[in-house]
N, C-alpha and C positions, 0 to 999 in steps of 0.2 A: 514450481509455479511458472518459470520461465517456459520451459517445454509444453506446459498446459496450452500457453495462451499458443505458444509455434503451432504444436498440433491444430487447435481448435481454428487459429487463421487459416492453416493450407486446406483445409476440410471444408473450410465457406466458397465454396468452388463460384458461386454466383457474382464475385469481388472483380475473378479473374476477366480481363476485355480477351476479343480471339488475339491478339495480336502480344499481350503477355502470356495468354497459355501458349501460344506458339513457343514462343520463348523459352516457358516452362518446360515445353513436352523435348527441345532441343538440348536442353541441360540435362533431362536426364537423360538423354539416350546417346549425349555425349559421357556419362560414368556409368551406363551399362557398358559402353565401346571400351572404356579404358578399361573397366573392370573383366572385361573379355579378353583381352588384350593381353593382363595384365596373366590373368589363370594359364593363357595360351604359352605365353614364356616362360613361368614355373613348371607346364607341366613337359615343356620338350627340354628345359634345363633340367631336372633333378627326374626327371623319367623319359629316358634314352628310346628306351621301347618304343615306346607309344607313337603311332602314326601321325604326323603332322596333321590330317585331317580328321583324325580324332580329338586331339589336340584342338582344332577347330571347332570339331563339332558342342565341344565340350563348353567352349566359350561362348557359343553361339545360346545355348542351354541357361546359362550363366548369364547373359544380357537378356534372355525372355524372363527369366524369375526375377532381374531388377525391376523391369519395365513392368513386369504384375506386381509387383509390390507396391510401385508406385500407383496402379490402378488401382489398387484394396486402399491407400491410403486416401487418393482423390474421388473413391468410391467410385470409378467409371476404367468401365473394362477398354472405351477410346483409345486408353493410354498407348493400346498397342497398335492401334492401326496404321501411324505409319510407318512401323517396324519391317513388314513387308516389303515397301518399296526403296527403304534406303538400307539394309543389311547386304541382299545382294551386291548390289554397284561398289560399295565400298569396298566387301570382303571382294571383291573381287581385283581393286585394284591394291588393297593390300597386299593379296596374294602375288601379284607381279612383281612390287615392291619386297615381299620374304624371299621368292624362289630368284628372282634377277632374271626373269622368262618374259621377254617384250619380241613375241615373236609375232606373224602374222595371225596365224587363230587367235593371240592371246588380244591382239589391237586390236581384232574385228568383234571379239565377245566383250571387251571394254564400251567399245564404241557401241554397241547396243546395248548393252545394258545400262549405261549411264543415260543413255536417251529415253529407255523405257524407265527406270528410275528418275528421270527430272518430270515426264510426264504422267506418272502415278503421284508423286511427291505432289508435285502441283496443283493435280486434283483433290488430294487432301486439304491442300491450304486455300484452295478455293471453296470446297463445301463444311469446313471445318468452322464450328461455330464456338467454339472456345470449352474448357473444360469443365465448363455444366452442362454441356451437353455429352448425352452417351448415344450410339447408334443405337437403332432402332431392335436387331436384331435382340442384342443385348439384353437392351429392359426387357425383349416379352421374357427370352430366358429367366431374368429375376422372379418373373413373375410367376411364371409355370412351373419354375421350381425353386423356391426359395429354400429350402432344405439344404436340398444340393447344389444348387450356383457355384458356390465358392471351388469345388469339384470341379464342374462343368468349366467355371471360368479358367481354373489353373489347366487343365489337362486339354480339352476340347478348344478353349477361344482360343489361349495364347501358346500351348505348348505344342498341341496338334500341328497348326498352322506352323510353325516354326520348324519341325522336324521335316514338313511336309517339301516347303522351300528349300529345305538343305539337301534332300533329296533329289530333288528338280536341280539342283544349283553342280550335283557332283558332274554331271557330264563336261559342266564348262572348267571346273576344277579341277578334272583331268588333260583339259587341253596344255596346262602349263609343263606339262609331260611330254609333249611334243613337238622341244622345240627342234631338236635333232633332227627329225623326222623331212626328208626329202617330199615333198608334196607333187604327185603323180598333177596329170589335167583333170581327170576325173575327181581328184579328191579335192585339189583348189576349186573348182566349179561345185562340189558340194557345202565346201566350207565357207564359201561367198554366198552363195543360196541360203544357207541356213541362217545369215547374218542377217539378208535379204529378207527372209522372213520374221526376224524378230524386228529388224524396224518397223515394216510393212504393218505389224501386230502393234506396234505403238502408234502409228500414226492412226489405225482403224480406232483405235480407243481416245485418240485425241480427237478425232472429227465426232467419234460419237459423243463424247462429253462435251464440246462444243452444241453441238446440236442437241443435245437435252437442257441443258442450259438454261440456250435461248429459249427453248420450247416451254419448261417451266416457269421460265417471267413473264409469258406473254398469257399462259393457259395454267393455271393454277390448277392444281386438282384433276386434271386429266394424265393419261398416258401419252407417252409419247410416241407418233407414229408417224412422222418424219423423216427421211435422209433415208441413212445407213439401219436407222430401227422401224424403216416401213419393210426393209427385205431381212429382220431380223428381230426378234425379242430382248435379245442380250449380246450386242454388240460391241460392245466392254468386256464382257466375261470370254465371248469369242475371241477377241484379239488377245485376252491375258492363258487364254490354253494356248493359243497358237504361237505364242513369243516365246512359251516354255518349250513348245515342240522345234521349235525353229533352234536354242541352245542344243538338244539332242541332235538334231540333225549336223551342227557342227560337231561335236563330236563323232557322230559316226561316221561323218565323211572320213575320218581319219582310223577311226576303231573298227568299224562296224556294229551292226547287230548284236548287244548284248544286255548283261542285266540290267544297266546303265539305265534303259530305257521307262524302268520302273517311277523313275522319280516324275518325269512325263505323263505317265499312265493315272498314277493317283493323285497328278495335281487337275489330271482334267475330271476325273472320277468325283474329288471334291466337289469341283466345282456343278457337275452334273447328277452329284447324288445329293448335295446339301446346300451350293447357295442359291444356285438356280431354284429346286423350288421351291426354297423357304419367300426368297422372291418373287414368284409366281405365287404364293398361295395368298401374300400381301396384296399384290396388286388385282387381284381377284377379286379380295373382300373388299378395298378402297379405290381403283378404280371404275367405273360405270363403263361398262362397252369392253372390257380388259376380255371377257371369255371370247365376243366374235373375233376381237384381236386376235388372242390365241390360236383360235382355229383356223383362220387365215394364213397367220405368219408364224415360219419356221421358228424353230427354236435359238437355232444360231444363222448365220450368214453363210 
């Protein structure tokens, strides 16, 4: 009886103010961390073999199936969106903390990553409206296909996106392999440019979420086509391919050209085969004027 009434409270999601489910969505994704954490030291104690960043990978795997479990239970796929912006920064500064590698690549990919994770994070906790609300993307999904959602959601929202980041995340996860590495001019000048540019890619997404913002409180119901989003449609989506290409570029300054590059490739491919125009075909239908927009203004910046 006891567990009836547990379950049946956490499930009345309309209880919850933003400022407790913030709280909420932070408790779990502190014992998804531990619980990741926890697999990642079992599996390099008692399995020798296994690559440390499989080892990773594995735990990273293992914090996305907590973090949907807890979506199935609060019925909202939300659960995971700000999984994205704080898994990088941290695993990243974990990893200098496991390998003992506080070299210069490794302080210049902290140092961007933690600023492009405070201002992802941020933007979450500024348009986050507590945990009866689910994005938008989401419910039509439920809708269109209620059948297979639960599919859709396990594999497609929260595991997709998860493998997808960890691929993008290897380049910078290879630099702690580098600290030995004597750095040429040319390679320092590429290794500061690539930093260069993933700040560059957090500030472009901060002035543009600033400036939608405002735009939104002032103009309700319209488009935004101001600033940074009159020379551009998706200028948030722009800065978040370009801050992924800017992590590659540090590494290659140091590698070169190689498979590496992939995780880069299909995180901008996502983005320009599925949220871009799942977001275009929205703003289409709800906002008035969105088509001559379009045909005006580029796609990105």
């Amino acid at each position: 009886m006891h567990y009836e009434i547990f379950f049946l409270s956490v499930t009345m999601k309309r209880e919850y103010s933003k400022w407790c489910s913030v709280s909420l969505i932070t408790a779990i994704y502190v014992l998804a961390g531990l619980a990741g954490a926890l697999l990642f030291a079992v599996m390099l104690s008692h399995l020798p073999a296994v690559h440390p960043l499989v080892a990773l990978l594995c735990a990273d795997v293992l914090a996305t199936v907590i973090v949907w479990g807890f979506g199935l239970l609060f019925e909202n796929v939300s659960v995971y969106d700000p999984y994205w912006s704080v898994f990088p920064p941290v695993t990243y500064l974990i990893w200098a903390v496991y390998t003992g590698v506080w070299s210069l690549p490794v302080i210049l990919l902290l140092i961007a990553s933690w600023y492009w994770g405070w201002r992802l994070t941020r933007n979450w906790v500024i348009t986050f409206k507590g945990i009866a609300h689910e994005d938008w993307r989401y419910t039509k999904y439920r809708s269109l296909h209620p059948v297979l959602f639960q599919l859709i959601n396990f594999f497609g929202l929260n595991m997709f996106p998860t493998l997808v980041v960890f691929a993008a995340m290897l380049p910078g996860l290879k630099l702690y392999e580098q600290s030995a590495v004597s750095l040429s001019a040319v390679q320092l000048i590429l290794l500061i440019f690539g930093c260069v540019v993933c700040i560059a890619s957090a500030t472009i997404q901060l002035i543009a979420d600033k400036q939608i913002h405002d735009f939104r409180a002032t103009n309700p119901g319209k488009y935004c086509n101001v600033g940074l989003w009159k020379h551009g449609r998706h200028p948030n989506y722009f800065g978040e391919i370009q801050f992924w290409w800017g992590i590659w570029i540090m590494y290659a300054a140091l590698n070169g050209v190689d498979w590496f590059i992939c995780g880069a490739i299909a995180m901008t491919a996502m983005f320009m085969g599925i949220s871009i125009p799942l977001m275009e075909k929205r703003q289409l239908q709800n906002k008035p004027g969105y088509a001559e927009y379009r045909k005006q203004t580029r796609i990105l910046i």
